[in-house]
PDB file of N, CA, C and O in Angstrom:
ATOM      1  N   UNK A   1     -68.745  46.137  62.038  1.00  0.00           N
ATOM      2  CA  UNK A   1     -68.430  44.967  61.253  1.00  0.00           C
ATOM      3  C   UNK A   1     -67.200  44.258  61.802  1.00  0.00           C
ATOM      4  O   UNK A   1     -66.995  43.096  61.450  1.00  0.00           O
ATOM      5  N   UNK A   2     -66.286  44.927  62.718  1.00  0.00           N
ATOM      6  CA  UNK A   2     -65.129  43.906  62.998  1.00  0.00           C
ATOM      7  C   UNK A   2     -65.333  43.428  64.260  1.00  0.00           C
ATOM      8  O   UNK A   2     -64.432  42.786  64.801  1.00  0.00           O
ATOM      9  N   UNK A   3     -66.772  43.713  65.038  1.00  0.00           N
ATOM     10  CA  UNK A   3     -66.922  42.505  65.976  1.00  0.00           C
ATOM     11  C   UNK A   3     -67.471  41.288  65.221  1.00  0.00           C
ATOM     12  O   UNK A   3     -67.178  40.233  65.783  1.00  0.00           O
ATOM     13  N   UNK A   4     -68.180  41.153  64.112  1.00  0.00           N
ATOM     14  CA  UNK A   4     -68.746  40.370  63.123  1.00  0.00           C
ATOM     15  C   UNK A   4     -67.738  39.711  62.569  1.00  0.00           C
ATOM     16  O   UNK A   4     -67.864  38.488  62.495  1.00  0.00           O
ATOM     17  N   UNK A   5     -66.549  40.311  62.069  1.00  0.00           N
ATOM     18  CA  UNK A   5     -65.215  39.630  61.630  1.00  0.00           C
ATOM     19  C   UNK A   5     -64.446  38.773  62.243  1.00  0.00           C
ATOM     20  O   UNK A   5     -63.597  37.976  61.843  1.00  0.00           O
ATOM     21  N   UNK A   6     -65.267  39.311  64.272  1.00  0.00           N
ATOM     22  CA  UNK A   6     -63.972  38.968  65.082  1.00  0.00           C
ATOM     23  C   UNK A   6     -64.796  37.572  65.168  1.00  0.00           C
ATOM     24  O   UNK A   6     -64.079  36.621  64.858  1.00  0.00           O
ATOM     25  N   UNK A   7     -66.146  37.207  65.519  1.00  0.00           N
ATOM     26  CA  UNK A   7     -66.776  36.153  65.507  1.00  0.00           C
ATOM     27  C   UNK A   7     -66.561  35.032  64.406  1.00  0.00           C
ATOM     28  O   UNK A   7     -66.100  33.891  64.411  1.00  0.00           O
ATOM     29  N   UNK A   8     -66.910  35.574  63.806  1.00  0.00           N
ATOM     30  CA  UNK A   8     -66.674  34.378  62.145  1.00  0.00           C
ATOM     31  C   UNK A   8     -65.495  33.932  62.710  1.00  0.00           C
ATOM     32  O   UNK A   8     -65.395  32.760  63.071  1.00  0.00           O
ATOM     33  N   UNK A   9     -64.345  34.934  62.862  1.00  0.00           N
ATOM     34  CA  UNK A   9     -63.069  34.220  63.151  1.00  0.00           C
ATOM     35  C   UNK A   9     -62.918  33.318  64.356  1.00  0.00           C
ATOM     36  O   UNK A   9     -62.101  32.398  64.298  1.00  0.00           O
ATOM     37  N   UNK A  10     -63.642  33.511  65.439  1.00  0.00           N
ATOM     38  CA  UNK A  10     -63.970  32.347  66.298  1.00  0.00           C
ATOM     39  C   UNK A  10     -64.610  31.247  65.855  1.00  0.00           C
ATOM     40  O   UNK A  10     -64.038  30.181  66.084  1.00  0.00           O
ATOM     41  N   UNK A  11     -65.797  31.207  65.195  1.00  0.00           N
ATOM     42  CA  UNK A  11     -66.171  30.139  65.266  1.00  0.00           C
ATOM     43  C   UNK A  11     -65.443  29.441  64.233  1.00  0.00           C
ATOM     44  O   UNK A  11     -65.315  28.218  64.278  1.00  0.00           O
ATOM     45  N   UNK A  12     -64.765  30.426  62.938  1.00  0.00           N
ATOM     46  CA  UNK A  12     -63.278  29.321  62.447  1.00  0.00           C
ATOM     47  C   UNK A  12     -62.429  28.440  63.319  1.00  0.00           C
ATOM     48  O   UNK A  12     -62.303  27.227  63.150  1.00  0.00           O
ATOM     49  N   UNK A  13     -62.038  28.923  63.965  1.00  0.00           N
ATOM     50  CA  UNK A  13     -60.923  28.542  65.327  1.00  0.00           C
ATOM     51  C   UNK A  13     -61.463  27.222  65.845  1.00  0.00           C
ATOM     52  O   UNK A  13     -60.918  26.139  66.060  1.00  0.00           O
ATOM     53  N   UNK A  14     -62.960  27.747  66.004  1.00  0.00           N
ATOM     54  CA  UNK A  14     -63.631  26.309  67.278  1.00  0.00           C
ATOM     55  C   UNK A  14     -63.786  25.113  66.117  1.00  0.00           C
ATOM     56  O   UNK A  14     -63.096  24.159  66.477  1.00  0.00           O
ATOM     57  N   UNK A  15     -64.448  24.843  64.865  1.00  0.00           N
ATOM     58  CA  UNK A  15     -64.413  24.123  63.809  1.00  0.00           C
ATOM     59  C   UNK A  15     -62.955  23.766  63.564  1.00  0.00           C
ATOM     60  O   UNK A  15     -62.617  22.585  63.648  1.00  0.00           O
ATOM     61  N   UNK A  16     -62.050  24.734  63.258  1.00  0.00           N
ATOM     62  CA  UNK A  16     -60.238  24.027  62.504  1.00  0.00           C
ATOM     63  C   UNK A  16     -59.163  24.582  62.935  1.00  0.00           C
ATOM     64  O   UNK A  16     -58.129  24.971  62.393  1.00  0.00           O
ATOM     65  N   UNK A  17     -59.689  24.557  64.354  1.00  0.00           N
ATOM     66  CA  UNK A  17     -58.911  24.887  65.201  1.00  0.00           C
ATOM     67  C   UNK A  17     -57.292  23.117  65.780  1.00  0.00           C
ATOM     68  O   UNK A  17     -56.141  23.124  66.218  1.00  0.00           O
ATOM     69  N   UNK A  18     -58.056  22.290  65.471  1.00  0.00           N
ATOM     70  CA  UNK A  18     -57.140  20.847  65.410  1.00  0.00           C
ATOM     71  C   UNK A  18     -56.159  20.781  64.268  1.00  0.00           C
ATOM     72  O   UNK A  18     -55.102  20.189  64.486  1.00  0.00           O
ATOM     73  N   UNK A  19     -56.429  21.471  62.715  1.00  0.00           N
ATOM     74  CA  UNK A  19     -55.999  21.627  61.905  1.00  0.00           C
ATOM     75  C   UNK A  19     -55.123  22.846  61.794  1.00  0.00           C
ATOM     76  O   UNK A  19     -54.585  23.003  60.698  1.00  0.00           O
ATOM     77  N   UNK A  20     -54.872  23.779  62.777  1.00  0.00           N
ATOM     78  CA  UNK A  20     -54.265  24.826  62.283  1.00  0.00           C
ATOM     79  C   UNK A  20     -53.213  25.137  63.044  1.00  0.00           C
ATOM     80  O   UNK A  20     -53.528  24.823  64.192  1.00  0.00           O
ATOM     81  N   UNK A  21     -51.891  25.684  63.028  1.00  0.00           N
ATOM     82  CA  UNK A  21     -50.980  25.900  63.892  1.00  0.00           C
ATOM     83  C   UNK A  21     -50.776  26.722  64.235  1.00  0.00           C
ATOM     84  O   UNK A  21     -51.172  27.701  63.603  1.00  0.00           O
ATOM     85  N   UNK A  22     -49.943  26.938  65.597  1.00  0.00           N
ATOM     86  CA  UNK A  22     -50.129  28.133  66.886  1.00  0.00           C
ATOM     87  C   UNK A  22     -49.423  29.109  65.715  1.00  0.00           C
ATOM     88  O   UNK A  22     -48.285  28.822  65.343  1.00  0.00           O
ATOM     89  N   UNK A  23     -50.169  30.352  65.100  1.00  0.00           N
ATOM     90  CA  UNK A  23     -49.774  31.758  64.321  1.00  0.00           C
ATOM     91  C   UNK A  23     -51.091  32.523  64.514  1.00  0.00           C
ATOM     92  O   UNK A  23     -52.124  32.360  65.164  1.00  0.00           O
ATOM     93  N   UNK A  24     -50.682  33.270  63.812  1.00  0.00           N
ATOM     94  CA  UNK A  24     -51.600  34.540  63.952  1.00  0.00           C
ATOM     95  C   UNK A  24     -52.230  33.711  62.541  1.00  0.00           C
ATOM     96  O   UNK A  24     -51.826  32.656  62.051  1.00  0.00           O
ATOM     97  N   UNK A  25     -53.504  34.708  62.037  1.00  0.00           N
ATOM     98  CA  UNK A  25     -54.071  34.052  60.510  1.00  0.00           C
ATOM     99  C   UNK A  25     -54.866  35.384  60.456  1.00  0.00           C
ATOM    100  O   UNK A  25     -55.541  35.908  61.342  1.00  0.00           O
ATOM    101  N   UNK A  26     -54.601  35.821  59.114  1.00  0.00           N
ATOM    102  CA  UNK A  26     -55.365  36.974  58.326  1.00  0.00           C
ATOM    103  C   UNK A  26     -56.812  36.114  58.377  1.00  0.00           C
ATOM    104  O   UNK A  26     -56.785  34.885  58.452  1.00  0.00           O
ATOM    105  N   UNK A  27     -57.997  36.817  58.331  1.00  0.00           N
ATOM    106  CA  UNK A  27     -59.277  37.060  57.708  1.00  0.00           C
ATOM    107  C   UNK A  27     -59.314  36.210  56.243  1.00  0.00           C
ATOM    108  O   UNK A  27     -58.734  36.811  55.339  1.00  0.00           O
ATOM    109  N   UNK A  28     -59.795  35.148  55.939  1.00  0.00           N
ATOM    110  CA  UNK A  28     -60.246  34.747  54.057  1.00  0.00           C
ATOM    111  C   UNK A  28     -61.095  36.408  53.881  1.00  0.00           C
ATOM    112  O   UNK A  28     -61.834  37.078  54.602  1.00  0.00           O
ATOM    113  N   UNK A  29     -60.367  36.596  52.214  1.00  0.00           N
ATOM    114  CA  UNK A  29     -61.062  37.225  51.740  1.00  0.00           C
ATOM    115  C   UNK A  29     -62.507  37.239  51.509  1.00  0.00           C
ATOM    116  O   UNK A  29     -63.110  38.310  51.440  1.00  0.00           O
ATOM    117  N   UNK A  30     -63.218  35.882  51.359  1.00  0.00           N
ATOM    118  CA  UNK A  30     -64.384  35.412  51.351  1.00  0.00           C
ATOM    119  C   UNK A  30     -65.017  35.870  52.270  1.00  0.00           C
ATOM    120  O   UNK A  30     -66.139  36.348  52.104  1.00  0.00           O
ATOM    121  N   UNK A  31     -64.102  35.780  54.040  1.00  0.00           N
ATOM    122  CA  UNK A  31     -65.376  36.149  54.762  1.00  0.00           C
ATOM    123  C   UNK A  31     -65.750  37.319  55.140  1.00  0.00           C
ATOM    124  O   UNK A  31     -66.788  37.543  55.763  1.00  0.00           O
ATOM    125  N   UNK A  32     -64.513  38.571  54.611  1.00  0.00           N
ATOM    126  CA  UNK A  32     -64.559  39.847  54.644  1.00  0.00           C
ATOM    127  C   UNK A  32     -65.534  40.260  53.546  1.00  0.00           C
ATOM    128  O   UNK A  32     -66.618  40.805  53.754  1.00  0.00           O
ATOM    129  N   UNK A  33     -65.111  39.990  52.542  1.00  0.00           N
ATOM    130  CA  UNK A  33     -66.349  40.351  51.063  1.00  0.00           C
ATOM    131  C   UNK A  33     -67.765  39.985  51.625  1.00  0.00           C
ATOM    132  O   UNK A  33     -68.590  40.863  51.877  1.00  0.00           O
ATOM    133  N   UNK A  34     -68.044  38.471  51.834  1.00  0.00           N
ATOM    134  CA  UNK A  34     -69.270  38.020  52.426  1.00  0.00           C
ATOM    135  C   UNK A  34     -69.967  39.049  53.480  1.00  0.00           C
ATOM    136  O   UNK A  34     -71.010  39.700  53.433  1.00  0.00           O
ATOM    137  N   UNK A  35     -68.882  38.904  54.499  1.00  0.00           N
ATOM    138  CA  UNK A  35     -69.748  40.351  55.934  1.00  0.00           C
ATOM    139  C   UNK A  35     -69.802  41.319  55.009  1.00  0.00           C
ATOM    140  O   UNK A  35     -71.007  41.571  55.003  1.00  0.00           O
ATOM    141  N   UNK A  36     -69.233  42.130  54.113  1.00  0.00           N
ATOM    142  CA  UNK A  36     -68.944  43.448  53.827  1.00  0.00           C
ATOM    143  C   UNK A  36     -70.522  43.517  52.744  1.00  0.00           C
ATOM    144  O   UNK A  36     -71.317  44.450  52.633  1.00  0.00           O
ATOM    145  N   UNK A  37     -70.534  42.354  52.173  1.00  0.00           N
ATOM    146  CA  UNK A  37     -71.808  41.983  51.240  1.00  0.00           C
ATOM    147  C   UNK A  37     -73.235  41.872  51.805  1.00  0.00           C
ATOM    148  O   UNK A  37     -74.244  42.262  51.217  1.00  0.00           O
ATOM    149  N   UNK A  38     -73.200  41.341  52.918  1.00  0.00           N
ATOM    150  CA  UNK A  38     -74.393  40.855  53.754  1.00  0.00           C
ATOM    151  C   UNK A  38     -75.067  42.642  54.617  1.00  0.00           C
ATOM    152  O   UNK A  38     -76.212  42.926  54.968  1.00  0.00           O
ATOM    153  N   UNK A  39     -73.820  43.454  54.688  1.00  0.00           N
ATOM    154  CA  UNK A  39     -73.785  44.325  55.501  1.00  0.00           C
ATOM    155  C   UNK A  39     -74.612  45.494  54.682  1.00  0.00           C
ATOM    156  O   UNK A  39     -75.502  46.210  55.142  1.00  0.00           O
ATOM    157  N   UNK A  40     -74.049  45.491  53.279  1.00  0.00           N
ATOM    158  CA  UNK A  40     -74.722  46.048  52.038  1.00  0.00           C
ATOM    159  C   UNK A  40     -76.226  45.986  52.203  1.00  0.00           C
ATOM    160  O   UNK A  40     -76.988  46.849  52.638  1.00  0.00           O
ATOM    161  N   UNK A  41     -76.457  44.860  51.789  1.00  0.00           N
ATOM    162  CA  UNK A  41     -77.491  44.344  51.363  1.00  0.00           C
ATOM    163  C   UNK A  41     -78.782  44.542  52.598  1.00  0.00           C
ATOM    164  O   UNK A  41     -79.926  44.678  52.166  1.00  0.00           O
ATOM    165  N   UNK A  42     -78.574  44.551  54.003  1.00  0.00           N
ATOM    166  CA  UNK A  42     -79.328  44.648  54.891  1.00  0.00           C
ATOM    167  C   UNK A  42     -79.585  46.549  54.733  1.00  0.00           C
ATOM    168  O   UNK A  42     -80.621  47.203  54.857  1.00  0.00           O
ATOM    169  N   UNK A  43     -78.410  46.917  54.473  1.00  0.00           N
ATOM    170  CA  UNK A  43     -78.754  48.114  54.219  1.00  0.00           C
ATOM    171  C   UNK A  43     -79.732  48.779  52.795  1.00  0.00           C
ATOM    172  O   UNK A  43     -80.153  49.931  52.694  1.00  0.00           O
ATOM    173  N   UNK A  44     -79.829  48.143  52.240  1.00  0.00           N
ATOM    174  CA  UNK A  44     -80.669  48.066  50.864  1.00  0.00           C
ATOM    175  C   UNK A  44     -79.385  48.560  49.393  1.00  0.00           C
ATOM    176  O   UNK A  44     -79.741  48.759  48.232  1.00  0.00           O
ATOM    177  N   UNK A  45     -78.462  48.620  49.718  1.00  0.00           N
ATOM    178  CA  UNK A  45     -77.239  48.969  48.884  1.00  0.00           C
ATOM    179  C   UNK A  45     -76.522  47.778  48.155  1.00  0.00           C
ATOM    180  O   UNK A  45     -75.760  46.995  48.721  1.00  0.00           O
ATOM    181  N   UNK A  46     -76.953  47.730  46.474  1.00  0.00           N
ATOM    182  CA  UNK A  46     -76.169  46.584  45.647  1.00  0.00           C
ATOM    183  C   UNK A  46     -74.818  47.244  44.847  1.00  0.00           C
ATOM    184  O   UNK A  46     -74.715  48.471  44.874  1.00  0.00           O
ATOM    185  N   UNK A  47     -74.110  46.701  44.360  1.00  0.00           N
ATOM    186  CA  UNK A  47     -72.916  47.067  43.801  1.00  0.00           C
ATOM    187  C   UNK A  47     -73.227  46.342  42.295  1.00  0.00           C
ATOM    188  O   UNK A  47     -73.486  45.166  42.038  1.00  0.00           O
ATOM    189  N   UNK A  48     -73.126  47.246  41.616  1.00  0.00           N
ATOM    190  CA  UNK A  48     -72.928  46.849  40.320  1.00  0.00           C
ATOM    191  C   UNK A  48     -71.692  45.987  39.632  1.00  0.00           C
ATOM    192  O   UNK A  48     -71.299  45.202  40.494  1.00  0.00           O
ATOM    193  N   UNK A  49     -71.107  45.866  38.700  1.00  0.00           N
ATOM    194  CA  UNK A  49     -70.352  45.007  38.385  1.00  0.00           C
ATOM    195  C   UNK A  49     -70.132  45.648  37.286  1.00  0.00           C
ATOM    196  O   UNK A  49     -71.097  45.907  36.568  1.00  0.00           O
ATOM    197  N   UNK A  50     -68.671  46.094  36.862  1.00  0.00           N
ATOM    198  CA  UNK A  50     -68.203  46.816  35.915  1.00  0.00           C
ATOM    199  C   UNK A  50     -68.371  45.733  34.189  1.00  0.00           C
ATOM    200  O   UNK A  50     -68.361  44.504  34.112  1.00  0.00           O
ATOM    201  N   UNK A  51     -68.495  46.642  33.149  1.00  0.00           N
ATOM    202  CA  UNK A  51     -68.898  46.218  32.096  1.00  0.00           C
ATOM    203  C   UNK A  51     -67.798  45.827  31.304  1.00  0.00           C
ATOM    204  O   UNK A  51     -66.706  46.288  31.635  1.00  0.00           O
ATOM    205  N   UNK A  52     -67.864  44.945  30.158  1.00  0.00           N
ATOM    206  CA  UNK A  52     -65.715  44.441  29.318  1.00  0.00           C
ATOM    207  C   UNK A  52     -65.314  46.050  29.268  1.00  0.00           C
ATOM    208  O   UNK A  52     -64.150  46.339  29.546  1.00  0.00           O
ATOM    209  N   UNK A  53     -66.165  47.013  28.951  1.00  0.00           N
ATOM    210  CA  UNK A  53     -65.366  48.319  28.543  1.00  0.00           C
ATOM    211  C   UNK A  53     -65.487  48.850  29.484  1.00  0.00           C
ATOM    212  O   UNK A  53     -65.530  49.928  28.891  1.00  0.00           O
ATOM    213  N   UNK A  54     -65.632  49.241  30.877  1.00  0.00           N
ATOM    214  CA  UNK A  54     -65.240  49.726  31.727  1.00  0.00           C
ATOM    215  C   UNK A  54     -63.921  48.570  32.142  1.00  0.00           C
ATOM    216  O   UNK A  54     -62.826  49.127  32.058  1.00  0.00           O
ATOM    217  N   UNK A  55     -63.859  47.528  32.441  1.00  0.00           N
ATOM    218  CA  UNK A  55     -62.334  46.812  32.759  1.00  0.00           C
ATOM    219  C   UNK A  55     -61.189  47.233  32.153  1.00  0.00           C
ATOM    220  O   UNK A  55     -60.072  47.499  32.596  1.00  0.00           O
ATOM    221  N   UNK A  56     -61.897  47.254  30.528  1.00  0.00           N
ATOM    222  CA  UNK A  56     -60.730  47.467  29.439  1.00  0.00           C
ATOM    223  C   UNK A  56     -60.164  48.624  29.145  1.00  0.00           C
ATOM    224  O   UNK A  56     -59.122  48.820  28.518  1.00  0.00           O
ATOM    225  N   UNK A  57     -61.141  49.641  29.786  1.00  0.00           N
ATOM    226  CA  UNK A  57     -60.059  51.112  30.036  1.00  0.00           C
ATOM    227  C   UNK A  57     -59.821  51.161  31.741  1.00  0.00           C
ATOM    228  O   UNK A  57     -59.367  52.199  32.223  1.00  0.00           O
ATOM    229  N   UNK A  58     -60.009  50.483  32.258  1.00  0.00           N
ATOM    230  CA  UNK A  58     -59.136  50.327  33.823  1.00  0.00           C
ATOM    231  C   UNK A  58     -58.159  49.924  33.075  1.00  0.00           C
ATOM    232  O   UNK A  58     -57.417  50.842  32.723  1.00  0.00           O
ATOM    233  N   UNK A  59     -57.920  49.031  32.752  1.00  0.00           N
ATOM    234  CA  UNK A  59     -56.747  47.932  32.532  1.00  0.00           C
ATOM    235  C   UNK A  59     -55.643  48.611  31.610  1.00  0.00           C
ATOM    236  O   UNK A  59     -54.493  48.212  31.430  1.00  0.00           O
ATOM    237  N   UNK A  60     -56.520  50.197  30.845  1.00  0.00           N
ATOM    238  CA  UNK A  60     -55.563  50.297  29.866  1.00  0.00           C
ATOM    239  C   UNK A  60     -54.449  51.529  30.263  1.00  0.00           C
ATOM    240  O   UNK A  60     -54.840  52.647  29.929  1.00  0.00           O
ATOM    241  N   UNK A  61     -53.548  51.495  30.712  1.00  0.00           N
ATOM    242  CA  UNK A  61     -52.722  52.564  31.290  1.00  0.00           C
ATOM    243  C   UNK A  61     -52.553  53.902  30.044  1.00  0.00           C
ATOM    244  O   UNK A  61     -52.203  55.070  30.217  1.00  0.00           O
ATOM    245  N   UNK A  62     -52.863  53.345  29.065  1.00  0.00           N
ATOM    246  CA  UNK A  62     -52.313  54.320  27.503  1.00  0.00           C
ATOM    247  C   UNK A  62     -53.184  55.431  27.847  1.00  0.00           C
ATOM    248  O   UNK A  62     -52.749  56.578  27.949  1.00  0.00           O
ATOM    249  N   UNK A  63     -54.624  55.068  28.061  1.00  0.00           N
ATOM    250  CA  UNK A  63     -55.770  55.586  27.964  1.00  0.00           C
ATOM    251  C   UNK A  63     -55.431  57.279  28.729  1.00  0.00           C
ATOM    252  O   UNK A  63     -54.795  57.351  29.780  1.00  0.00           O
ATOM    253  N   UNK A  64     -56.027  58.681  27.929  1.00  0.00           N
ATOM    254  CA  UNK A  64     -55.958  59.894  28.616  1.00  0.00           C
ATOM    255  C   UNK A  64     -55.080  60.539  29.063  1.00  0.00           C
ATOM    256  O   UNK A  64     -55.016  61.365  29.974  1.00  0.00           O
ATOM    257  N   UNK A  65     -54.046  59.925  28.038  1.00  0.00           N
ATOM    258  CA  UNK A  65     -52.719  60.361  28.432  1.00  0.00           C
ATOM    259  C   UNK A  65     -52.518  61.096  26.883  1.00  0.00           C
ATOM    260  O   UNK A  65     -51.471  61.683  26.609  1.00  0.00           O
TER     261      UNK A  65
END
């Protein structure tokens, strides 16, 4: 996946590459999630999506203590 990362990030460069200044630039989260999603999915693997009460005891530090 990070020759896939390294591409996306080229063809960023060649598109806004006039717009951007001589630095280094992290990865958008978008296009890491996206490859990391696409990469899933070819593999036949979905991710569920946590429920209000699974967030709401992440979120709750009190909890099991």
């Amino acid at each position: 996946m990070s020759f896939a990362n390294q591409f996306l990030s080229l063809c960023r460069l060649a598109k806004e590459s006039e717009s951007m200044d001589n630095l280094v630039y992290d990865i958008t989260l978008e296009q890491d999630q996206g490859l990391a999603i696409t990469k899933l999915e070819t593999l036949g693997i979905t991710i569920d999506e946590l429920t209000q009460e699974q967030i709401d005891y992440k979120d709750d530090y009190t909890a099991g203590t």
